[in-house]
C-alpha positions in Angstrom: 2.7 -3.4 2.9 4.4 -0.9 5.2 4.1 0.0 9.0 2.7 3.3 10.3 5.7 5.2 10.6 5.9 4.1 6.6 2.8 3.8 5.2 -0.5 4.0 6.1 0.1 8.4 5.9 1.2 6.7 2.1 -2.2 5.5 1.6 -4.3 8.2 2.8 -2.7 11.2 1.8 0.5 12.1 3.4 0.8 14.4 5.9 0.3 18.6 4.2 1.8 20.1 7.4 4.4 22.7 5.6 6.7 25.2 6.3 5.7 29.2 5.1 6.8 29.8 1.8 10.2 31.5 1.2 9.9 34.2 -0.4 8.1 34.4 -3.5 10.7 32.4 -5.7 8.6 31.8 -8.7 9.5 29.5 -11.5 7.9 29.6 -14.7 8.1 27.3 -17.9 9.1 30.8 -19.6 12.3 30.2 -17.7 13.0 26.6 -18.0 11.3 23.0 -18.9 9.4 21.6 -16.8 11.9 18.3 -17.2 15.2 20.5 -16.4 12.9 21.8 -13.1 11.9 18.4 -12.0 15.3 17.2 -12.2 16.9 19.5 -10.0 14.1 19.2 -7.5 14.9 15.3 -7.8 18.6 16.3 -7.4 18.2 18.5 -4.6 16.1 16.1 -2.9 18.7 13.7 -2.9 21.3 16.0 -1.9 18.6 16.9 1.5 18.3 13.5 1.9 21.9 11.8 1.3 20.9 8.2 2.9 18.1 7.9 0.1 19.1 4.8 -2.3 17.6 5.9 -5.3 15.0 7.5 -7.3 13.1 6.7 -10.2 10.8 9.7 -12.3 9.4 10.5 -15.0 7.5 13.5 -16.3 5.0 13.8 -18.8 4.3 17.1 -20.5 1.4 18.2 -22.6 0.7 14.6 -23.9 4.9 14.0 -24.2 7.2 12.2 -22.0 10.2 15.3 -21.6 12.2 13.1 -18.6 12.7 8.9 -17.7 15.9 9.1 -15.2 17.5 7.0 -12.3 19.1 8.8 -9.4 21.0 7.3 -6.4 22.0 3.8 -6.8 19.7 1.1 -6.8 21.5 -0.8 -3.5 22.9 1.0 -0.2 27.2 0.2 -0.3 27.5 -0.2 -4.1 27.6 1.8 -7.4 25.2 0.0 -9.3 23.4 3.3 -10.7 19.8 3.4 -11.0 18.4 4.3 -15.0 15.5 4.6 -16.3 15.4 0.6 -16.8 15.5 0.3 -13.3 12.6 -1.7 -11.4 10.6 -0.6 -8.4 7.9 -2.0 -6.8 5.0 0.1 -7.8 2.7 -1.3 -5.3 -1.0 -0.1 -4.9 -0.7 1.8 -7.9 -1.2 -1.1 -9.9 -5.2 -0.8 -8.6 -5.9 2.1 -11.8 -4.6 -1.0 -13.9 -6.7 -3.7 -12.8 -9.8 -0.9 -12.6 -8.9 -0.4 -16.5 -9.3 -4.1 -17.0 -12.2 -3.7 -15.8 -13.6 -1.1 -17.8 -12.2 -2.5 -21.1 -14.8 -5.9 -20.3 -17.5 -3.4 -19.4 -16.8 -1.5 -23.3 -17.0 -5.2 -24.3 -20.2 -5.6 -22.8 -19.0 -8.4 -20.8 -19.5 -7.0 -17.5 -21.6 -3.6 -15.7 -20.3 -1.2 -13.6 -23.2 -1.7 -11.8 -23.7 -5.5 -12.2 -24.1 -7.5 -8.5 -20.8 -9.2 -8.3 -22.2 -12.5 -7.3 -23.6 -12.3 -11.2 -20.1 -13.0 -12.6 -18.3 -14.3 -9.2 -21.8 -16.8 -7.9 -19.4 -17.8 -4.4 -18.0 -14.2 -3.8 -20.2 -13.8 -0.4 -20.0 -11.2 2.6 -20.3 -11.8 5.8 -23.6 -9.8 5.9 -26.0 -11.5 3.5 -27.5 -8.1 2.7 -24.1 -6.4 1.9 -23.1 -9.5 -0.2 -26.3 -9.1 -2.3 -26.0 -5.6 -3.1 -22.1 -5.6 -3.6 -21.2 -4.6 -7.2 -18.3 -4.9 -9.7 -18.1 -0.5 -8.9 -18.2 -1.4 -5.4 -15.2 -3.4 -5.4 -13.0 -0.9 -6.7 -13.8 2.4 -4.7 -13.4 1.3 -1.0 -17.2 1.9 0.7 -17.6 -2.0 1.3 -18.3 -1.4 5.2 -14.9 -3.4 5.7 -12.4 -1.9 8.2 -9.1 -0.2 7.5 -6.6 -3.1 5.9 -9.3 -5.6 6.8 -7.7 -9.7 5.4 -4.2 -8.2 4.9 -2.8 -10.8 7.1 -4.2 -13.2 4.0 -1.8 -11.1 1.5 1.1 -9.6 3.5 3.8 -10.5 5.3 4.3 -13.1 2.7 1.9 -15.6 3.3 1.0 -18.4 1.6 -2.9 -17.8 1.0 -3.8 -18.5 -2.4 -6.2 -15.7 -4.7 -9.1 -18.2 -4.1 -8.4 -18.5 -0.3 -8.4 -14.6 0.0 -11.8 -14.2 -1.5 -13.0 -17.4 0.5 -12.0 -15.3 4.0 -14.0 -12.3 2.9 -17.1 -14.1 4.2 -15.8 -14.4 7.7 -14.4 -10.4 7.9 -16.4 -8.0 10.0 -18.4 -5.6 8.5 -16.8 -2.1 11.3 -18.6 0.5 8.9 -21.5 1.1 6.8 -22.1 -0.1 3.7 -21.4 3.0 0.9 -21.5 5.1 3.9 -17.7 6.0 4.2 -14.5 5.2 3.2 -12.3 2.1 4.8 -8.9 1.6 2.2 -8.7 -1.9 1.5 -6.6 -4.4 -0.6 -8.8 -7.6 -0.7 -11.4 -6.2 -2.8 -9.2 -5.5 -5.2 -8.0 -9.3 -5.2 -12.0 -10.0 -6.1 -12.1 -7.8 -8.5 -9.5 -9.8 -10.0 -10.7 -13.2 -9.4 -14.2 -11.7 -11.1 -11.3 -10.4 -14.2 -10.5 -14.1 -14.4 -14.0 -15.8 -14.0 -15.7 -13.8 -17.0 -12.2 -13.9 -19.3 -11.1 -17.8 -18.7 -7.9 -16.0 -18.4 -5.6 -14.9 -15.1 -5.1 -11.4 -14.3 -1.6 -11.9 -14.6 -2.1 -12.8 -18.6 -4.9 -10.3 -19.3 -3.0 -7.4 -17.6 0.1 -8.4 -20.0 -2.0 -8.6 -23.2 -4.3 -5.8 -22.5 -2.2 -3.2 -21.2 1.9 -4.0 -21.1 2.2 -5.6 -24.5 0.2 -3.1 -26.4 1.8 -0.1 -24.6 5.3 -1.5 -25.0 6.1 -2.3 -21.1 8.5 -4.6 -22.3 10.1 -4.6 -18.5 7.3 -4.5 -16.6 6.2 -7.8 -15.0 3.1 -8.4 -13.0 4.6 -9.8 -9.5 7.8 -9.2 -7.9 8.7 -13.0 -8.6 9.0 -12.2 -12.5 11.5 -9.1 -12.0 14.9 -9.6 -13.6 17.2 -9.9 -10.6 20.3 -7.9 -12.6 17.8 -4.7 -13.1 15.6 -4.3 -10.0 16.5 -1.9 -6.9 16.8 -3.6 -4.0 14.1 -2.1 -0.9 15.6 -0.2 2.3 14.2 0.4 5.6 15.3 2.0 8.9 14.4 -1.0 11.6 15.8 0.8 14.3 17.3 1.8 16.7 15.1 2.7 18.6 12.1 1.8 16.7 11.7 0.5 12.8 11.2 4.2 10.9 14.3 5.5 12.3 17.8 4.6 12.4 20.3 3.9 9.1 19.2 2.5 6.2 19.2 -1.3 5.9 18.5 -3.5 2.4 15.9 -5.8 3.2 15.0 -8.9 1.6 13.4 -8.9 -1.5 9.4 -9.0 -0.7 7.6 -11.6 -3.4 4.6 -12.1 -1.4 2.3 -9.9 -3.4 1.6 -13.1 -6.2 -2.0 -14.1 -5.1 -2.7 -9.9 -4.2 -1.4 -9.1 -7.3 -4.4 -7.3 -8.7 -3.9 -4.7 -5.4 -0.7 -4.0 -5.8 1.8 -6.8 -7.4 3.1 -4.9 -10.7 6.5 -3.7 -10.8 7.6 -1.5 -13.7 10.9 1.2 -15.1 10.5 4.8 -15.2 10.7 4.6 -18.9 8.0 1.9 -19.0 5.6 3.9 -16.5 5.5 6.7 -19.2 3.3 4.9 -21.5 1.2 4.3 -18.7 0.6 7.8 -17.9 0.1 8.6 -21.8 -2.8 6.2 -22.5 -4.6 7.6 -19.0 -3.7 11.2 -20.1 -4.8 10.3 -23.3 -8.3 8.9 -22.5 -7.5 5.6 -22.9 -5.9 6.4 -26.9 -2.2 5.6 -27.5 0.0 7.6 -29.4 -0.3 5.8 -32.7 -4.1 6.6 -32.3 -5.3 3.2 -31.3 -7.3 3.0 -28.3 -7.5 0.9 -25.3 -10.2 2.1 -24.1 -12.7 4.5 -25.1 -13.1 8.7 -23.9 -16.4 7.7 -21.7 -14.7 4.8 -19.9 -11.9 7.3 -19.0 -14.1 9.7 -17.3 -15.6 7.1 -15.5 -12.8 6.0 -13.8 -11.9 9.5 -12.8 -15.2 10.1 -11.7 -15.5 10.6 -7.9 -17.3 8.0 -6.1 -16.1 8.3 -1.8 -15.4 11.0 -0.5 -12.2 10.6 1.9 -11.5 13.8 3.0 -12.6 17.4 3.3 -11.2 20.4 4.5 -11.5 24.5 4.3 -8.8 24.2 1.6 -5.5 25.9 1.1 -3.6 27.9 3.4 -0.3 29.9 4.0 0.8 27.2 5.7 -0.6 24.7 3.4 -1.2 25.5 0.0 -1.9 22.5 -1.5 -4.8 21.2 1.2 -7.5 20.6 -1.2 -11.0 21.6 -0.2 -12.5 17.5 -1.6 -10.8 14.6 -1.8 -12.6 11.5 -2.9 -11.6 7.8 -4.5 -12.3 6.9 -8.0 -11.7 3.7 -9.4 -8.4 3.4 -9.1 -7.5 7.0 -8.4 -7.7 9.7 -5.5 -9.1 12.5 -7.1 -9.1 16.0 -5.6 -8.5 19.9 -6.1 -4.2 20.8 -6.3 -4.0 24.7 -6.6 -7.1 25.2 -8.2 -6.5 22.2 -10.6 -8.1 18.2 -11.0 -5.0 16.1 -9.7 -5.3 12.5 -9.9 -3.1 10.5 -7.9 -2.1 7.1 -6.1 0.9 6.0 -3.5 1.8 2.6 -3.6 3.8 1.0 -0.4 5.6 -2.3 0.0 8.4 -3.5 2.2 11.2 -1.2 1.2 9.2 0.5 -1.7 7.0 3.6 -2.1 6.0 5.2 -4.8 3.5 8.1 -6.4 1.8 9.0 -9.3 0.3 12.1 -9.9 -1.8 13.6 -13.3 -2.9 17.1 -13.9 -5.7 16.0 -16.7 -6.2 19.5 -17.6 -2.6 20.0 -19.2 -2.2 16.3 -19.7 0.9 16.5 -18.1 1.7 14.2 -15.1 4.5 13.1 -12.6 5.6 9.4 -11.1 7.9 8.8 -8.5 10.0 5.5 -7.4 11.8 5.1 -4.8 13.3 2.0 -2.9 13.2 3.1 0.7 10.8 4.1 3.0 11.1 7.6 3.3 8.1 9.3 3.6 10.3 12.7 3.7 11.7 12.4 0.6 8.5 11.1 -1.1 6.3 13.8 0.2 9.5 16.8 -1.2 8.6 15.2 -4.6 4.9 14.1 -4.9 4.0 17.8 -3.8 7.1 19.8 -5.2 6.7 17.8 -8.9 3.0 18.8 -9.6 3.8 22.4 -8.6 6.7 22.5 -11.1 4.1 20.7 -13.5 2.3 24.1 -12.7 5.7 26.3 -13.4 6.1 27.3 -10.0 8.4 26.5 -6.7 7.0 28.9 -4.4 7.4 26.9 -1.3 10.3 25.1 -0.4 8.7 21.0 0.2 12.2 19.9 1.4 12.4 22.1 4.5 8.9 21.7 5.0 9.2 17.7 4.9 12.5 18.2 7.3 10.2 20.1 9.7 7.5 17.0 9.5 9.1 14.5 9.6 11.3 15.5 12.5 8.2 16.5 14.4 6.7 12.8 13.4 9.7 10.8 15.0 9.8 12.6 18.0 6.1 11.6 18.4 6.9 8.5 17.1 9.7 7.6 19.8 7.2 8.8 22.5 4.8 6.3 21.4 7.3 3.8 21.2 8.5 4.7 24.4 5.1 4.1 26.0 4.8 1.3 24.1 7.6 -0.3 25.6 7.0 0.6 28.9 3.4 -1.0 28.6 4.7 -4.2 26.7 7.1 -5.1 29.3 6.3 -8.6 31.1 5.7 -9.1 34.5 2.5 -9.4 35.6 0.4 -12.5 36.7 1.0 -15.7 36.0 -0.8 -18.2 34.2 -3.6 -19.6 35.7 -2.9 -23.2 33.7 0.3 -25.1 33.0 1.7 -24.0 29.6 0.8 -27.1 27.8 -2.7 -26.0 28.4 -2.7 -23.2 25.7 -1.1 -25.3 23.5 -2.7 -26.5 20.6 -4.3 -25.8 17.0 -6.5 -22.8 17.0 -8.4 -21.6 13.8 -9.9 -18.3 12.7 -11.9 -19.0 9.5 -10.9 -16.2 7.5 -7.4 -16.4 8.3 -6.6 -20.2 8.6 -4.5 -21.7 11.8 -2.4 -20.6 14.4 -0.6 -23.1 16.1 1.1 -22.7 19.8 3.6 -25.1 20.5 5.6 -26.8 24.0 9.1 -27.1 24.1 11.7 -27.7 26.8 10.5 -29.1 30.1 10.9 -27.9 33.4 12.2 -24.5 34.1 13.3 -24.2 30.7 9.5 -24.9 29.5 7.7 -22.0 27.0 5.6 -21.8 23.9 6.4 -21.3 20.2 3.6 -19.4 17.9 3.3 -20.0 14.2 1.0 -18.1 12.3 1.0 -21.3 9.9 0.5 -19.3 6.3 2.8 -16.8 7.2 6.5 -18.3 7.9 7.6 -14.8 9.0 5.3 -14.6 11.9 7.3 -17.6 14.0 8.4 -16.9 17.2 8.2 -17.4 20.6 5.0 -17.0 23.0 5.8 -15.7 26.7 3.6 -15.2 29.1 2.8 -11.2 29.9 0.0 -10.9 32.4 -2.1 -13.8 33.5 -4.0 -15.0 30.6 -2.1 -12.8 28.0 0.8 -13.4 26.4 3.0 -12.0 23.7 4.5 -13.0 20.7 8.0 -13.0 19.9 8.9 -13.1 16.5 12.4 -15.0 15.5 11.7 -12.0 12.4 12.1 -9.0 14.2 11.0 -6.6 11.9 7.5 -8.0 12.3 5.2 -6.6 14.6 4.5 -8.4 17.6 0.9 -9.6 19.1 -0.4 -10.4 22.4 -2.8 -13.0 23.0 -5.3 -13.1 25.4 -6.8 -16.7 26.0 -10.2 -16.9 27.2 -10.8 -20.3 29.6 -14.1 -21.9 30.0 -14.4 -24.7 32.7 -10.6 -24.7 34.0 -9.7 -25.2 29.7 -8.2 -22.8 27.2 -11.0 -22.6 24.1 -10.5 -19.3 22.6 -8.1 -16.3 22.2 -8.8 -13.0 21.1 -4.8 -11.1 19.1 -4.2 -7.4 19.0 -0.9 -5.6 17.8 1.6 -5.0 21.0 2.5 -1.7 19.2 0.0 1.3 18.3 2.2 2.3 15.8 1.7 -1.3 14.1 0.5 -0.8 10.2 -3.0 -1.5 10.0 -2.2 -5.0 7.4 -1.0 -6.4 10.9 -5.1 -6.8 11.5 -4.4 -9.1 14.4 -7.7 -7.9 15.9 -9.8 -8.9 13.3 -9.1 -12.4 14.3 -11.1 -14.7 16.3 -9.2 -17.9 17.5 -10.6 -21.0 18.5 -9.2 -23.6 19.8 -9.8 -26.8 18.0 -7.0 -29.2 19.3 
């Protein structure tokens, strides 16, 4: 998953802020392919953006794949070209696939839409009796559960070591922030259900049923369904800027490759090539047929999953400034559906450590767009995932690359404001403890989560605390004290977000302690606040 300054804009929408058009350059499939325009919006976009790795995209026109292309190399400080067998983490847009799973067991009568979940999964509980009785198999997939933004995401990212089972165990502990089916909360553990309901009613895993159902038949020979499987020689390696001064700005850096997402799989584990992701985008602008005529899933079951079912968004539509704010956006299964000048678009970002990525379908000329990259560039992701459907359209009447210059510059200045403040109000030196350090030492557990533990070294002067979120490995660290009864984390991994603690003493003992992010431009998978420590040792 990725921070704010990364991702969560990735998941909702990204931000539509845009320059005024210039002029009234119009482009027209009279005057070139679409392919040949989509390319030289890919090549200019790298050329606007020259610390950009690389670039995956393919184009799908009228029912036909016209472009599958690398761009940019797939690791910072070599020449290893990316191709159109190059791998990228597709992240979250691997939900449409497990929602097509789905509907290919409700064509087999196996499962409803509509069906309580507890039907097929008996132990899938919520922590509200009433909302666990009521959830269904459609409810898992369209995000109206009453959960909170990213709510369990410390059970699936940084790379913890939560098994599938233990993620759905920890739903029954989350708190319910929101109404049940009355708004719209994005979440990934619901998703992880939905795929441990996949394996309960098949006997098989996701993992095997995704490959049968959908790679093998479609040909996605180098597609794999967790970043563990990935060939090593063929995969793009993930970028971030970690700073200075905060992570979201300064050079590029390859990060680690992230293989955390094997027990979240089903929300976002599948990596994939541009020329695999075509045949992906045929069968969904096909209505579930393949080109040899054979279907995977049948007209009606198409529709469904493009069938609004939460609204997320609404506005007074397009303007000048803005031509492609839609008027409705809403979540299908799987898909974001709204208006794109005057059009159905279908779409879906996907974010990971070092990888975001879009996919975008205009059902009405079958004709679609997907876009890989391996950094975190919301800039050059937002020049392409609104610039692409336009050319889909045969026009370039508004220039996306200045207008996601003029963004994005506007969105780090606010960012190093808030990070500024941030600092200022994360900087140690208030009270002291009220209790020796060794008193907030100890095991504390939150039940959805598992344990934290908070360890003594050193003695005397040189006495402090060690933190270790114990199924995470990256969250390690030191604990200092901050102000009285708070304290904050400091990670050994510092491109993790940081937490304070605040312990909460009952008869001269530490018995509980309440975690919130140190930074508000934290990602909302660091749900540090959903947490509910108690001491139990």
């Amino acid at each position: 998953m990725l921070t704010t300054t990364r991702r969560s804009a990735l998941v909702s929408a990204l931000a539509t802020t845009g320059l005024a058009a210039f002029g009234n350059k119009a482009w027209s499939q009279e005057t070139g392919s679409v392919a040949a325009a989509v390319d030289q919006l890919a090549q200019d976009v790298m050329a606007a953006f020259p610390d950009q790795p690389g670039l995956g995209i393919t184009v799908v026109e009228k029912g036909k794949v016209t472009l599958a292309k690398g761009y940019g190399v797939k690791t910072l400080g070599t020449q290893d070209r990316c191709d159109e067998n190059t791998v990228f983490g597709i992240a979250s847009n691997t939900k449409a696939m497990t929602a097509a799973l789905v509907a290919m067991l409700v064509e087999e009568g196996r499962i409803g839409w509509d069906d309580p979940v507890t039907q097929h999964l008996p132990a899938f509980q919520m922590s509200d009796p009433v909302i666990t009785k009521l959830m269904t198999v459609r409810d898992l997939l369209v995000h109206r559960s009453g959960l909170t933004l990213g709510a369990g995401d410390l059970m699936i990212w940084p790379a913890p070591t939560h098994t599938r089972a233990d993620i759905v165990a920890g739903l029954k502990y989350l708190p319910i922030g929101g109404q049940f089916r009355g708004g719209y909360a994005y979440d990934n553990v619901l998703y992880v259900a939905a795929g441990a309901l996949i394996e309960a009613v098949t006997g098989q895993s996701w993992e095997s049923l995704i490959k049968a159902r959908i790679f093998d038949p479609l040909g996605m020979t180098s597609t794999v369904s967790s970043p563990a499987l990935v060939d090593k020689s063929r995969r793009a390696s993930p970028h971030a800027r970690l700073g200075p001064p905060v992570r979201g700005l300064g050079p590029q850096t390859v990060l680690p490759f992230d293989n955390s997402f094997a027990a979240a799989a089903p929300a976002g584990g599948v990596n994939s090539t541009p020329k695999d992701i075509a045949q992906w985008m045929l069968v969904q602008l096909g209505l579930g047929m393949l080109p040899n005529a054979k279907r995977l899933w049948s007209e009606p079951s198409a529709r469904e999953m493009w069938k609004p079912q939460t609204i997320t968004t609404w506005s007074d539509g397009p303007t000048d400034e803005n031509p492609v704010r839609p008027s409705l956006q809403a979540y299908a299964l799987g898909w974001f559906v709204q208006d794109h000048r005057g059009e159905r678009f279908l779409w879906h970002t996907g974010g990971l450590a070092g990888f975001i990525s879009f996919t975008g379908l205009l059902p009405g000329r079958k004709s679609g767009i997907m876009i890989m990259t391996n950094a975190e560039e919301t800039p050059v992701l937002r020049s392409l995932r609104f610039g692409g459907p336009d050319r889909l359209q045969g026009r370039s009447d508004f220039d996306w690359i200045a207008s996601s210059k003029r963004v994005q510059a506007e969105a780090d200045a606010n960012t190093i404001k808030d990070a500024a403040r941030a600092t200022t109000t994360s900087a140690p030196g208030g009270a002291k403890p009220s209790l020796p350090l060794a008193a907030y030492s100890g095991v504390y557990r939150d039940p959805w989560y598992g344990t934290v533990t908070i360890g003594l070294v050193g003695k005397g002067k040189k006495q402090g605390l060690t933190v270790s979120f114990d199924k995470t490995p990256a969250l390690r660290g030191k604990l200092v004290p901050f102000d009285g009864e708070m304290f904050k984390t400091v990670f050994d991994d510092r491109t993790q977000e940081d937490a304070f603690f605040s312990f909460d003493l009952k008869d001269g003992k530490v018995v509980s302690a309440l975690v919130k992010a140190v930074s508000p431009l934290a990602d909302f998978s660091y749900d540090y606040q959903d947490l509910r420590l108690t001491k139990t040792s």
